[in-house]
Backbone as ProteinMPNN parsed JSONL, in Angstrom:
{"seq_chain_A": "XXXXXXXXXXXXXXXXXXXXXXXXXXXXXXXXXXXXXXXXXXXXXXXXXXXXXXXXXXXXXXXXXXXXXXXXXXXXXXXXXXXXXXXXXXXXXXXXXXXXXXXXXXXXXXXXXXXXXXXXXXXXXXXXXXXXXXXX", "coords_chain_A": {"N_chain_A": [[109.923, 139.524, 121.634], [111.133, 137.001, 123.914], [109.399, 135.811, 127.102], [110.413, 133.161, 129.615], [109.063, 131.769, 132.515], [110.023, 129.449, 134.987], [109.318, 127.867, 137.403], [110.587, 126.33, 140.198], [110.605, 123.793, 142.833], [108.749, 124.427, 144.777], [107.115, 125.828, 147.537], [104.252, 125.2, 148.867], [102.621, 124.062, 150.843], [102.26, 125.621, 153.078], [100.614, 127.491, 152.091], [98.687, 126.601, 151.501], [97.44, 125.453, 153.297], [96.266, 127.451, 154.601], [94.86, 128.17, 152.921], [93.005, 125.931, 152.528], [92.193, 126.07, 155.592], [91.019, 128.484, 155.684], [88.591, 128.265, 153.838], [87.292, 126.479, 155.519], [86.482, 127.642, 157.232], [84.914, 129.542, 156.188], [83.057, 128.981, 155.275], [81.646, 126.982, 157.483], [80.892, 129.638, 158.659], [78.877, 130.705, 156.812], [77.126, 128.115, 156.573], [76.094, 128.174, 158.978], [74.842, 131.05, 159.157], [73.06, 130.363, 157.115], [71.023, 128.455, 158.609], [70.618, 129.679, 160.367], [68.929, 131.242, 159.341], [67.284, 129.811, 157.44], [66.033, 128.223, 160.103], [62.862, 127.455, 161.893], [60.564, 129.882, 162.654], [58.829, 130.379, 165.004], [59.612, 131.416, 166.886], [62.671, 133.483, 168.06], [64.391, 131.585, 169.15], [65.453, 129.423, 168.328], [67.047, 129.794, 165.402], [68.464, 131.398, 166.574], [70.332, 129.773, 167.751], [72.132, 128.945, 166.733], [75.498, 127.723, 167.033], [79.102, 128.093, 166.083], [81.57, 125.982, 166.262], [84.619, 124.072, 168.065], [86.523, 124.491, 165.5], [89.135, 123.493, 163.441], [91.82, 122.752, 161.437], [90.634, 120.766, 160.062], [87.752, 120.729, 159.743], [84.728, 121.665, 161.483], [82.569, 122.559, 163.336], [78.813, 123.077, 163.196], [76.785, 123.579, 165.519], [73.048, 123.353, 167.393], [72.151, 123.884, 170.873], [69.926, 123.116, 171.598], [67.073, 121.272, 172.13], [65.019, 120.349, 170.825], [65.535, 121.086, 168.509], [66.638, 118.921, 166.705], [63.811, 117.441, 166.615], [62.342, 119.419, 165.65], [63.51, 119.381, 162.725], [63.7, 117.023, 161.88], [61.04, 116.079, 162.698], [58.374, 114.617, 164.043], [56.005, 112.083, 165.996], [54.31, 110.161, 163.72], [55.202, 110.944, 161.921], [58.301, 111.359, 162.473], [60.941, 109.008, 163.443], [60.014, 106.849, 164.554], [57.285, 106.3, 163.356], [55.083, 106.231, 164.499], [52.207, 107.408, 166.067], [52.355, 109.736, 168.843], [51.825, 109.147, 171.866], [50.742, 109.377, 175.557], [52.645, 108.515, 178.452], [51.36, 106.87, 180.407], [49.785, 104.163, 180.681], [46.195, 104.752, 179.926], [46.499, 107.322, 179.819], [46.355, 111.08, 179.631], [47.456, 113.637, 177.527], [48.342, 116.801, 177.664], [48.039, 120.314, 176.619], [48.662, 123.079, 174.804], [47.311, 125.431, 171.816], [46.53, 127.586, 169.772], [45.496, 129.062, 171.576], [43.843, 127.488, 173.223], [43.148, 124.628, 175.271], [43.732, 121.957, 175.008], [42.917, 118.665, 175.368], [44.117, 115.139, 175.044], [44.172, 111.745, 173.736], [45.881, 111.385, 172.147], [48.783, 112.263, 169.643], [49.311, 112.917, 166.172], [51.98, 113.867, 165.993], [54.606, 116.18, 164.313], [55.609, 117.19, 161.002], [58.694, 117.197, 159.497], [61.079, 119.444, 159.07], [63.182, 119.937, 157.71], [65.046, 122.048, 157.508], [68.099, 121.939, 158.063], [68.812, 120.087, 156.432], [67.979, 121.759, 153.931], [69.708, 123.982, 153.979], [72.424, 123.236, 154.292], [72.025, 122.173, 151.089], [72.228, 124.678, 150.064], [74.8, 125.925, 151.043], [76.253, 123.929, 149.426], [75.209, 124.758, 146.972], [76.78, 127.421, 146.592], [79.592, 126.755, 147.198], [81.034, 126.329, 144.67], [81.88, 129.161, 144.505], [82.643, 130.213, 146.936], [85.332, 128.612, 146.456], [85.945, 129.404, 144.179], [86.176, 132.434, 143.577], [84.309, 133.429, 142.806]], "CA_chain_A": [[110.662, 139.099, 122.786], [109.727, 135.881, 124.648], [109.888, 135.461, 128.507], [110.07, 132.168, 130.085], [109.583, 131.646, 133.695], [109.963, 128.503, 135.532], [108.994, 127.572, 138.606], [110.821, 125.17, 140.858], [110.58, 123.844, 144.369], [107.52, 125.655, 145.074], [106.573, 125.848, 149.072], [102.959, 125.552, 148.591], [102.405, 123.229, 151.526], [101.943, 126.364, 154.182], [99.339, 128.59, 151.625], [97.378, 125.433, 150.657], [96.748, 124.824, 154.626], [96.051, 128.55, 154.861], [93.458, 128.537, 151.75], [91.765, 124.877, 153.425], [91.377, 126.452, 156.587], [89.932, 129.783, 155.21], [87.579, 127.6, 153.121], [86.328, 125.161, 156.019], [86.485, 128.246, 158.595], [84.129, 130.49, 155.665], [81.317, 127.216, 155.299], [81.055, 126.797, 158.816], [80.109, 130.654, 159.408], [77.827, 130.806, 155.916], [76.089, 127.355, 157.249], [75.425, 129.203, 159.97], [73.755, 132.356, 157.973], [71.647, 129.615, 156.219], [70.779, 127.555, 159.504], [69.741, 130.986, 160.965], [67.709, 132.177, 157.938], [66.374, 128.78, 157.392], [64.97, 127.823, 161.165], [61.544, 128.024, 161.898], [60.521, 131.531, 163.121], [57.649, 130.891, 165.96], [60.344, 132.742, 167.799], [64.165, 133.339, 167.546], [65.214, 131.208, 170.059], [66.046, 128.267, 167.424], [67.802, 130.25, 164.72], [70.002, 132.131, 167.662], [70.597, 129.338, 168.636], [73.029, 128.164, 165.663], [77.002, 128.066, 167.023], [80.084, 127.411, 165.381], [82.575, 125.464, 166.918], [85.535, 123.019, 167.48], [86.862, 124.536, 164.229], [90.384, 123.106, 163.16], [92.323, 122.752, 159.602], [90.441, 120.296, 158.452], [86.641, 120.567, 159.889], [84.34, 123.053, 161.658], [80.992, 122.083, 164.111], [77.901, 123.975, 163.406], [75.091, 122.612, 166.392], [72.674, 124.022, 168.52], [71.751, 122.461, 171.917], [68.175, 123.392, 172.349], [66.861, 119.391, 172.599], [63.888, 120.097, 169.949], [66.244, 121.455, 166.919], [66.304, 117.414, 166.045], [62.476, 117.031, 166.334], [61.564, 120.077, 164.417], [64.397, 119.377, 161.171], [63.201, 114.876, 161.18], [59.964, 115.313, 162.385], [57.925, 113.537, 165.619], [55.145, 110.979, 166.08], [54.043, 109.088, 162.457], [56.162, 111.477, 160.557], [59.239, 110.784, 162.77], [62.185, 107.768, 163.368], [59.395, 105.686, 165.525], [56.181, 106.251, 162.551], [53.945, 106.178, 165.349], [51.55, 108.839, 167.032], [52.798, 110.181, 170.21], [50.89, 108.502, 173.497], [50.689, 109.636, 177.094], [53.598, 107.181, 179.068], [51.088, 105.961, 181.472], [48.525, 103.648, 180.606], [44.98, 105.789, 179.707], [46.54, 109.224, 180.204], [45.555, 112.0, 178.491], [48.122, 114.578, 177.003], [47.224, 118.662, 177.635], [48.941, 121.385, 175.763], [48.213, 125.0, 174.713], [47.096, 125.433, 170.838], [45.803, 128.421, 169.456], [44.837, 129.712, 172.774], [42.817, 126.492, 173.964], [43.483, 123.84, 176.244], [43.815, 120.589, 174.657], [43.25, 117.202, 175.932], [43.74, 113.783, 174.42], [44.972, 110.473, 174.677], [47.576, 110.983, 171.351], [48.905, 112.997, 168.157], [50.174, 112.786, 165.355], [53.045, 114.732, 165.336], [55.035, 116.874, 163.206], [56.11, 117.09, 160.122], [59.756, 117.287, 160.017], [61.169, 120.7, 158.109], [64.166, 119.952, 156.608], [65.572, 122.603, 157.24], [69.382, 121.418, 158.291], [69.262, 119.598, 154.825], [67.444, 123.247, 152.887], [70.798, 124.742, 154.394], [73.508, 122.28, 153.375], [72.502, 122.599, 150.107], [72.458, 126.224, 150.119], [75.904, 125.546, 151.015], [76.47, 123.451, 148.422], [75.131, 125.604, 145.619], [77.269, 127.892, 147.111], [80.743, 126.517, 147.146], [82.159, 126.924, 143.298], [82.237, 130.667, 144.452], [83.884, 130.196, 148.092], [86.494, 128.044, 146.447], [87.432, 130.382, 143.005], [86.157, 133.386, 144.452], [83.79, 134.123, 141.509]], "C_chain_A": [[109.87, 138.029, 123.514], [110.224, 135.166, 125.882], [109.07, 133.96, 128.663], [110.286, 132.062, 131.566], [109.405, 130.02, 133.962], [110.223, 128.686, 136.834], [108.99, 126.285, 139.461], [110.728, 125.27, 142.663], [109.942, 124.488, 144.986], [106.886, 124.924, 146.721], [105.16, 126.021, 149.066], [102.215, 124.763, 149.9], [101.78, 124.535, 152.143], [100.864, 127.575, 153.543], [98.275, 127.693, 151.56], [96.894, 125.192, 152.067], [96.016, 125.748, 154.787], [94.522, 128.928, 154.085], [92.302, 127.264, 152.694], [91.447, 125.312, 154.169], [90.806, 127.736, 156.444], [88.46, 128.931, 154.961], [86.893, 126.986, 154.494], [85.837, 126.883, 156.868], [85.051, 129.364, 157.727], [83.01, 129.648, 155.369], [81.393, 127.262, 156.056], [80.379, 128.246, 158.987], [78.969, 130.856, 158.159], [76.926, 129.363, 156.322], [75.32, 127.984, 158.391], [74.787, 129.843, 159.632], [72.848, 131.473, 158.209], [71.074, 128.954, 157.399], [69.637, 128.594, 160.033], [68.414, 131.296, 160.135], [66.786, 131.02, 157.892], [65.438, 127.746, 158.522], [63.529, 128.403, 161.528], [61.628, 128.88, 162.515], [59.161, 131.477, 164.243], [58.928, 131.548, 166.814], [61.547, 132.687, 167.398], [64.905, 132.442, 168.09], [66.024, 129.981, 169.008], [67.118, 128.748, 166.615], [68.686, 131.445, 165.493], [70.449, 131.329, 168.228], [72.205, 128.225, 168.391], [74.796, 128.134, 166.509], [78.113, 126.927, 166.438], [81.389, 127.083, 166.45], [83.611, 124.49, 167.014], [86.098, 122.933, 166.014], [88.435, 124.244, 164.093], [90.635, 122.954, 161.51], [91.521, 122.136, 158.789], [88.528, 119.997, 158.439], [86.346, 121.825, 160.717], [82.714, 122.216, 162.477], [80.434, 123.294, 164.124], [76.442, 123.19, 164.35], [74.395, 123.757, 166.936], [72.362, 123.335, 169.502], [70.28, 122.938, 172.127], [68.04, 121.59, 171.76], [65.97, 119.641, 171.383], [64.324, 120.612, 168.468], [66.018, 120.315, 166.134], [65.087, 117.193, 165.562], [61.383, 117.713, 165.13], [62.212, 120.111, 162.999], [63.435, 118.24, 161.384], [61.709, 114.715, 161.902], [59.306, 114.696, 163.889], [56.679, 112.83, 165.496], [55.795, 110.084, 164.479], [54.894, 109.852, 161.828], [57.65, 111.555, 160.431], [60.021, 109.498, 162.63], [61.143, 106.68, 163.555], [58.45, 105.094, 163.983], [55.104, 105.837, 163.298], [53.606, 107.09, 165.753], [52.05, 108.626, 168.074], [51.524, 109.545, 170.873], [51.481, 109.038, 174.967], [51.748, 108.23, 177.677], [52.733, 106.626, 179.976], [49.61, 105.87, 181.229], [46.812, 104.937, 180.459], [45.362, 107.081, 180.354], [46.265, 110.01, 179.189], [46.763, 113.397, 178.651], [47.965, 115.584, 177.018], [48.092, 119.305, 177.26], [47.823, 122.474, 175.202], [47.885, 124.849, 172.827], [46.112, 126.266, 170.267], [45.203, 129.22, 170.454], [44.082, 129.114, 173.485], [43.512, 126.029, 174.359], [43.417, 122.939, 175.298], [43.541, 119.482, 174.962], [42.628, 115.957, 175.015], [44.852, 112.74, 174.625], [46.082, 110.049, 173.562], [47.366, 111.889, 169.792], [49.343, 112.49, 167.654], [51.267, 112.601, 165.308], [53.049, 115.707, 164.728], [55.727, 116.564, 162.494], [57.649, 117.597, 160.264], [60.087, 118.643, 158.638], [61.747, 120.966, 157.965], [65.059, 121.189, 156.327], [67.283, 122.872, 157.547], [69.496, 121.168, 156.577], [68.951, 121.046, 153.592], [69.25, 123.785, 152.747], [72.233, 124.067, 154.236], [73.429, 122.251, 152.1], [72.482, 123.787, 149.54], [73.789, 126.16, 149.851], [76.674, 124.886, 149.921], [76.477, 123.815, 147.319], [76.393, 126.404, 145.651], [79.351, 128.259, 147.028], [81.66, 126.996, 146.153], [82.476, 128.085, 144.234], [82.726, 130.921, 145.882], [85.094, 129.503, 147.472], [87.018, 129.095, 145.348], [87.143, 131.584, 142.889], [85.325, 134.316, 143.539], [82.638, 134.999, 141.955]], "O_chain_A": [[108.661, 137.957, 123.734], [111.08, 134.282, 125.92], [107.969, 133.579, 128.267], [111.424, 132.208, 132.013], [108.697, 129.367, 133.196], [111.069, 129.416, 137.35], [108.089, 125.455, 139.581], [110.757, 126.221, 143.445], [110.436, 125.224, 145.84], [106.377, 123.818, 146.903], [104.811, 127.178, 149.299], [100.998, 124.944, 149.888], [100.622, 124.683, 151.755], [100.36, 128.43, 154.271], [97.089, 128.025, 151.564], [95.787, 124.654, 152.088], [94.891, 125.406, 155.149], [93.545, 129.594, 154.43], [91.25, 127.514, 153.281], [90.217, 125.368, 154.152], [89.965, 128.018, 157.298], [87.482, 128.957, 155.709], [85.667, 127.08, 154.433], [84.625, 127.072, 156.972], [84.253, 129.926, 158.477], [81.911, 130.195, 155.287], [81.038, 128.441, 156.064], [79.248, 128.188, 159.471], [77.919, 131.263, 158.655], [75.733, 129.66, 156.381], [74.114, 128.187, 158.526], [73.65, 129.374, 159.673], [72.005, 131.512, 159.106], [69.95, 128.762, 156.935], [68.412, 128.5, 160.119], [67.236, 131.509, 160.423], [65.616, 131.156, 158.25], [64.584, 126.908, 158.233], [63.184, 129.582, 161.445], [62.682, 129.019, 163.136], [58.481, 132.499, 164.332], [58.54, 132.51, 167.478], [61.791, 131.958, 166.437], [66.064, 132.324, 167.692], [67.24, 129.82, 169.109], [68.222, 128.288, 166.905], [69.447, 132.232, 164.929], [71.059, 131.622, 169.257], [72.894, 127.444, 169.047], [75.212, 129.246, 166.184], [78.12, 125.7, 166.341], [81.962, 127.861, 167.213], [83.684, 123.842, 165.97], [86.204, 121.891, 165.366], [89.069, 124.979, 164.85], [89.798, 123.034, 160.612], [91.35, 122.331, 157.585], [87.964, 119.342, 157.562], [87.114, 122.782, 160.825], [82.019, 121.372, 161.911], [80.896, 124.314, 164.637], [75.488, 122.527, 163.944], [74.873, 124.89, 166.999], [72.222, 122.127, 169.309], [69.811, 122.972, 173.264], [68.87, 120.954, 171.11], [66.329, 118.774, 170.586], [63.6, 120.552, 167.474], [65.386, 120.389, 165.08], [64.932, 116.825, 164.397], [60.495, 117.329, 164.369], [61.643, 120.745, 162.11], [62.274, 118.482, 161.057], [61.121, 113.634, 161.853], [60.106, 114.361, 164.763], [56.186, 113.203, 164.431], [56.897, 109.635, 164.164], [55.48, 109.229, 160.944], [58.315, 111.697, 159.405], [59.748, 108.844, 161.624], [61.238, 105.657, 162.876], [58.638, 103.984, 163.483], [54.227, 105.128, 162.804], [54.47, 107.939, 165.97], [52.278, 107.472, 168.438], [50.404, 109.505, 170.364], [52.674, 109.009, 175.266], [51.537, 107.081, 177.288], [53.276, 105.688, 180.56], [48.672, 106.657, 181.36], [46.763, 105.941, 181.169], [44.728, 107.729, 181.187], [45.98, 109.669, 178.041], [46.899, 114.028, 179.699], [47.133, 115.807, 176.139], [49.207, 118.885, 177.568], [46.595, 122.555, 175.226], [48.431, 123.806, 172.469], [44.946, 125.878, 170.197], [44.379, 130.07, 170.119], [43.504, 129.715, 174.389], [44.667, 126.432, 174.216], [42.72, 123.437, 174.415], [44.587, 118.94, 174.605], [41.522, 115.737, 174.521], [45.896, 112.743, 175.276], [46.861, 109.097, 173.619], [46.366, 112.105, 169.107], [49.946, 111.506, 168.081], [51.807, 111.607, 164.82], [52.02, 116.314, 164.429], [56.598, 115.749, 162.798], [57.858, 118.419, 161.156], [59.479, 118.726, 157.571], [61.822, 122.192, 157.874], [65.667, 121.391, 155.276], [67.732, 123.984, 157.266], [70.082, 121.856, 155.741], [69.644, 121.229, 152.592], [69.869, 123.921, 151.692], [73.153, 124.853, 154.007], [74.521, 122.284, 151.533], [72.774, 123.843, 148.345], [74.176, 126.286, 148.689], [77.747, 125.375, 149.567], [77.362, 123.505, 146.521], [77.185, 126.14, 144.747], [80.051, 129.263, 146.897], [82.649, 127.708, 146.33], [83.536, 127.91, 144.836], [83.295, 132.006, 146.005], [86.117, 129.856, 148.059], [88.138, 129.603, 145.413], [87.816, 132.143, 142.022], [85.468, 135.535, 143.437], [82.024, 135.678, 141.132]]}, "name": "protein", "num_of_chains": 1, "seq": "XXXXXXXXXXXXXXXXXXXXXXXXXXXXXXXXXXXXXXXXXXXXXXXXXXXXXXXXXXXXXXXXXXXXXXXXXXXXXXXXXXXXXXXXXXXXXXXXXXXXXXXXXXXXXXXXXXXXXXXXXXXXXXXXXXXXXXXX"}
């Protein structure tokens, strides 16, 4: 015996919006995970600090606002945007900060190394995907 179905005029418009916005709405909260898991750990305040937001059909914002999230993923002085050591803003000043339990003073650093970890966590994401999209 041999069944044939056919399948016309298929309404696929209102599942296919339904599956995209699953998909963007399930990467925005697993970026998240990985953002969390993957921020540096001198305390939590960075990786609690991940939120998801402005999510719609066809996108999804994962930021945090702490001001130094930028500096510690790309980096600051020579290893930063500028490639210069940090300096005191006013003529022969001298810079003081806490480090290891000492006092500090000088007239310029380095920096830091920047720690990649926005980009670690995108392709997390990326590996990731086949098996959010065919559910393997």
């Amino acid at each position: 015996m041999k069944i044939t179905v056919i399948l016309e005029d298929l309404d696929l418009q209102g599942s296919l919006k339904d599956i995209k916005r699953n998909l963007i709405n399930v990467s925005g909260k697993k970026l998240q995970q990985f953002l969390k898991k993957n921020s540096p750990k001198d305390s939590t305040k960075l990786s609690n600090s991940w939120k998801i937001s402005n999510t719609t059909e066809s996108s999804t914002r994962v930021s945090s606002d702490l001001d130094y999230a930028l500096y510690t993923n790309d980096g600051t002085g020579v290893f930063g945007a500028r490639g210069q050591p940090i300096t005191p803003r006013t003529p022969n000043g001298v810079m003081v900060f806490q480090k290891g339990g000492k006092t500090i003073f000088t007239r310029r650093v380095q920096g830091q190394k920047g720690q990649k970890y926005v980009e670690k966590s995108i392709e997390e994401l990326e590996n990731i995907l086949p098996r959010l999209i065919y559910n393997e």
